[in-house]
N, C-alpha and C positions, 0 to 999 in steps of 0.2 A: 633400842632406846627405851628406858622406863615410861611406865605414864608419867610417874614425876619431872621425869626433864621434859616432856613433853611440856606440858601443863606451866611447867617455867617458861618453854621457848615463844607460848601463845601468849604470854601476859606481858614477855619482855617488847615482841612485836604489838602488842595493843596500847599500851605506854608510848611507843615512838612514835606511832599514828595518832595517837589525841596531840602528844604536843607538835606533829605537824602541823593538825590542824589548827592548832591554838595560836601558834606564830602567824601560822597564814592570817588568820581571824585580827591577828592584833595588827596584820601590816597594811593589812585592809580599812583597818579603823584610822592608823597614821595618813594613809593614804589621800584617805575623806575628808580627814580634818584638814591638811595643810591645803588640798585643792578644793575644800569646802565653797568656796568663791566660783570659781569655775565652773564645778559641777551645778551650783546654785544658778550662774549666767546662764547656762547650756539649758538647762529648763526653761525659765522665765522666759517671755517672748521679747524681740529685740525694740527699741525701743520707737515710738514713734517719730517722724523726719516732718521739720518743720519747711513749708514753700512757701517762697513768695514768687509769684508772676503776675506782671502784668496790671500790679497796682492791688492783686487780690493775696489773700492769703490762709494757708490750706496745710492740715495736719494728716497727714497718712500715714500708715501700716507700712515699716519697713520694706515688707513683699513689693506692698505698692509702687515704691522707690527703686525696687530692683526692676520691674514692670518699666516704669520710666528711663532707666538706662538702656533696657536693652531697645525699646520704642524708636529711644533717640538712634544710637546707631544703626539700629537696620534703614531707620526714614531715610539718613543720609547716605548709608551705603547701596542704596535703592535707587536716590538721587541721583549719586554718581554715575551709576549704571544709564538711566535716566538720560542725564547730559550728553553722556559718549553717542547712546545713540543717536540722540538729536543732531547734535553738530556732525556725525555720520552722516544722516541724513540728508542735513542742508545743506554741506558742502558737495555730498553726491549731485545733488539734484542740480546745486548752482553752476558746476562745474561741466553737469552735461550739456546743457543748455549754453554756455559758454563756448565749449570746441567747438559743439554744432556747427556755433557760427562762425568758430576760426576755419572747420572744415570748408564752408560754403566758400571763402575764400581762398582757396588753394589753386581750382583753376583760373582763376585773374593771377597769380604769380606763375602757374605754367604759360598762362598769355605773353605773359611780359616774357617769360623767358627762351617761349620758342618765335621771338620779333626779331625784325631785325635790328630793332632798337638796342631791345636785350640786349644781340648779339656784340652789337659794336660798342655798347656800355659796358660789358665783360672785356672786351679786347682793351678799350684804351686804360680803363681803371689797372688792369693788372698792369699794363706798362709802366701809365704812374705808381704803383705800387711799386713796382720792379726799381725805378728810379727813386724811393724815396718821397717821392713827392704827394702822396698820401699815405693813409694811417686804416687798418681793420680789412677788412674783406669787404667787395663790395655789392654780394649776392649775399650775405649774411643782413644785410643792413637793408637790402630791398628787402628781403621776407619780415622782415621786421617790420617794414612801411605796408606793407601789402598784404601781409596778413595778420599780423597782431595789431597794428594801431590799426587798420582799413576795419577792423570790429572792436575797435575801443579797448580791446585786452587788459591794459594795465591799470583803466579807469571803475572796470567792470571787476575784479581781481580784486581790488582795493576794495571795493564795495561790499562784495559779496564777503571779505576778511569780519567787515563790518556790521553787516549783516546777523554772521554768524559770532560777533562778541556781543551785541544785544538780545540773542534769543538767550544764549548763556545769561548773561543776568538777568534776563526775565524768569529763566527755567531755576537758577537759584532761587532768589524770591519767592516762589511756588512752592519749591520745596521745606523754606523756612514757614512760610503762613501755613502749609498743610502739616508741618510738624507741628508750629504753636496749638493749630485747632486739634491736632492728637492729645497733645496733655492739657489742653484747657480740659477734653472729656474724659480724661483717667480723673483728673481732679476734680469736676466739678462735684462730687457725692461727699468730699470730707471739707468743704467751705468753711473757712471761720468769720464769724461774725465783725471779731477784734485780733487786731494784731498779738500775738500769743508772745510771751515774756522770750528774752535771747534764749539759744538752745546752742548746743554745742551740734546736735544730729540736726541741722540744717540744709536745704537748697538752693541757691542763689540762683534760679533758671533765668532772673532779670538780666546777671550778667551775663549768663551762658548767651541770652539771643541778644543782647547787645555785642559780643563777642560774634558768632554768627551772621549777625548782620553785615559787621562790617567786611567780612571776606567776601561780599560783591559788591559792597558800596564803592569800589575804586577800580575803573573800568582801564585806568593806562599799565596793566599790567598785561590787560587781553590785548589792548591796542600794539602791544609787542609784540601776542604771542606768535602771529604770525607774520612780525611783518619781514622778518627773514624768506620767508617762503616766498613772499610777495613781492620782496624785492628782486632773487632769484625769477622768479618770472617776468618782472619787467623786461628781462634783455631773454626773450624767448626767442627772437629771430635766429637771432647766429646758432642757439642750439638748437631751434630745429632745423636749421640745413645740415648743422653737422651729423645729428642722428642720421635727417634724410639720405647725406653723403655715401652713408655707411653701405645704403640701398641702391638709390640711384645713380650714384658715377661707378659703384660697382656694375652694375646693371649695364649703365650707358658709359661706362669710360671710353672702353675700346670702340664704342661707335661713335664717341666724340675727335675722339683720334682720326677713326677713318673719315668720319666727315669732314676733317682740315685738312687731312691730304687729299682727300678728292677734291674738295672747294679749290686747295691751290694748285691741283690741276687743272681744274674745271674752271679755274678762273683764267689762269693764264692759255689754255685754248680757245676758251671761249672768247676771251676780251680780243686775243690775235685775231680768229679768226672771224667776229664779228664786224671789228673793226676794219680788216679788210676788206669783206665784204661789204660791207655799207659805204665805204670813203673810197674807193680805188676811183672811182669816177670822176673826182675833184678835184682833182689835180693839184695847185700847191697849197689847197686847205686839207690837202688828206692826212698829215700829220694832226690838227686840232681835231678833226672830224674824228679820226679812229683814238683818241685817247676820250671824247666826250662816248662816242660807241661802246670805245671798251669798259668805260665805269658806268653805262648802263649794263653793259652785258652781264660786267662782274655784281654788280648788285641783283639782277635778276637772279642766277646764278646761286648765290648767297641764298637768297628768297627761296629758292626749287628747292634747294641743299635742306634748309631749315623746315619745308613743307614735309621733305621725304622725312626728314628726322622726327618728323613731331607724329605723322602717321606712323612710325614704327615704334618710338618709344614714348607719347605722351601718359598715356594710360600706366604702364609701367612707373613713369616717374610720377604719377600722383599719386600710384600705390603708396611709393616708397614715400614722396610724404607725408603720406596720411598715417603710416608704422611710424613715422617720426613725431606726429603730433598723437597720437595713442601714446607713446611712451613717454612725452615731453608730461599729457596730461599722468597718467599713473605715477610720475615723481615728482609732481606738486602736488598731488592729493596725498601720497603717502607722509610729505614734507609738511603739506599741514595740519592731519591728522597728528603727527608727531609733536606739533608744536602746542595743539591743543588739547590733545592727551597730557602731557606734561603740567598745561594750565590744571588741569581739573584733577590733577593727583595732589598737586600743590596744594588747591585751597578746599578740595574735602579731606585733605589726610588733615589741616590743617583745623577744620571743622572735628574731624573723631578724637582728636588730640583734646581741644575745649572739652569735647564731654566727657573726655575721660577726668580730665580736671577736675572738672565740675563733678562727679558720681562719687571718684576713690574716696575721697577726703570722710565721707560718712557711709565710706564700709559699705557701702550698695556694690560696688565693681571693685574690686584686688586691682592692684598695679599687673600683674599676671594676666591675670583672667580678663584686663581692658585689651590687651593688646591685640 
């Protein structure tokens, strides 16, 4: 190729490079101009947010304002964490202290149940049960009398429910006055004097804690929250023998079984043969004499029956109650934790919701970035 076409080829290529650059240059300039505003905002700093709390009123730095939303939600989601463990705590502690004393009473219902009292209030109840003419089980309703109400149970349950719905809104309360005194001291450096003319970038934090206030000012939502649990425990008798049952008649079936066959052999040898031997001498009272013999005998009898039974399987069967009341208590503590986990998801989701409210609206927190 010539120099000539050379020298052509370099000048036609340097022509289509300036007017690239020239286009670029001019789209750049349109660019500026129509987003002139924009780019103008994206500099400037963002404007200052007008607060009022607590009767005072305070001009801060945008920044400051994002400082105050994030404040708020961590204090409450801090809180929350906060409550859970508390009411962890107290219902742990209430609750030990509670079985303790259902435990102490388990051997007064082994008592009653290796008597012969027991024994013959088990024999006639199931009969009348058998005939209709009573209603429930009647070993369920003694462990109820002998060992939940013989330590107050349902009175002490109810209390303790209560208990722990007053620390809750005390521990709210706490939480709200340790948040106020947070942003009283992010604030207190930008004070105004006089109430500053309406603003569009505003804080209404009056109504945010009048809005926060009120999610513990009303205490019969807790008085609910457990009281399914609590009612559930009232009738603890019947379910812990049946737990118990699970243990103990497994345990002791088959030696309950052999106990009534032997007793009614051991009753009707013994009764015959005592009563013979005590009345043969009598002559025509020996008929009344061997049947009052024979129902001493057969009550003795009964008595050795239920001694031997209670040395071989007592200890076993308080085991197995005591696995019964361990597990009675592990599902009312779960049953309550459940119901007041639920309380406290409610009324602090219900508290981060308000702050979100209160932040978006002047561009301190995105609908996004609150959630």
């Amino acid at each position: 190729m010539s120099d000539l076409a050379m020298r052509h080829v370099r000048s036609s290529a340097g022509t289509g490079l300036v007017l690239v650059l020239v286009a670029a240059c001019l789209a750049a300039l349109w660019l500026g101009l129509e987003h002139r505003s924009t780019w103008r905002a994206a500099w400037q700093p963002a404007p200052p947010v007008d607060v009022a709390l607590a009767g005072e009123h305070y001009r801060i730095p945008a920044a400051r304002a994002e400082t105050l939303a994030l404040l708020s939600r961590l204090r409450f989601a801090d809180g929350e964490a906060e409550a859970r463990a508390l009411v962890e705590e107290h219902l742990r502690q209430g609750l030990d202290t509670l079985f303790a004393d259902l435990s102490a009473e388990l051997p007064r219902f082994a008592d009653w149940y290796y008597s012969l009292g027991g024994e013959y209030s088990r024999i006639s109840m199931s009969l009348l049960r058998r005939m209709r003419l009573t209603e429930g089980d009647f070993v369920e309703r003694k462990a109820q009398e002998l060992v939940f109400d013989g330590a107050g149970f349902r009175e002490r349950l109810d209390a303790l429910r209560l208990q722990t719905d007053e620390r809750m809104l005390v521990q709210m309360q706490a939480v709200r006055d340790g948040w106020l005194a947070e942003v009283l001291q992010v604030l207190e450096a930008d004070r105004l004097a006089l109430p500053p003319p309406p603003s569009d970038q505003s804080l209404a934090l009056d109504e945010l804690m009048a809005r926060l206030s009120g999610h513990g000012s009303d205490a019969y939502t807790l008085r609910l929250s457990a009281s399914s649990a609590v009612a559930g425990g009232a009738a603890a008798g019947p379910l812990l023998w049946r737990l118990a049952s699970r243990r103990a008649l497994v345990m002791s079936g088959q030696g309950i079984a052999a106990r009534g066959a032997a007793r009614g052999a051991a009753r009707a040898g013994a009764a015959a043969g005592g009563g013979a031997a005590i009345c043969a001498p009598t002559g025509p009272g020996a008929l009344a004499c061997a049947l009052a013999a024979g129902g001493a005998t057969w009550l003795a009898t009964d008595w050795a029956l239920l001694r031997v039974d209670e040395a071989l399987n007592r200890e076993e069967f308080l085991l197995a109650l005591q696995a019964g009341l361990d597990e009675l208590r592990c599902e009312l503590e779960s049953d309550l934790l459940a119901a007041y986990d639920g309380v406290l998801e409610q009324r602090y989701g219900a508290m981060q919701q308000d702050i979100r409210r209160t932040f978006v609206p002047v561009g301190v927190l995105s609908p996004e970035a609150s959630q």
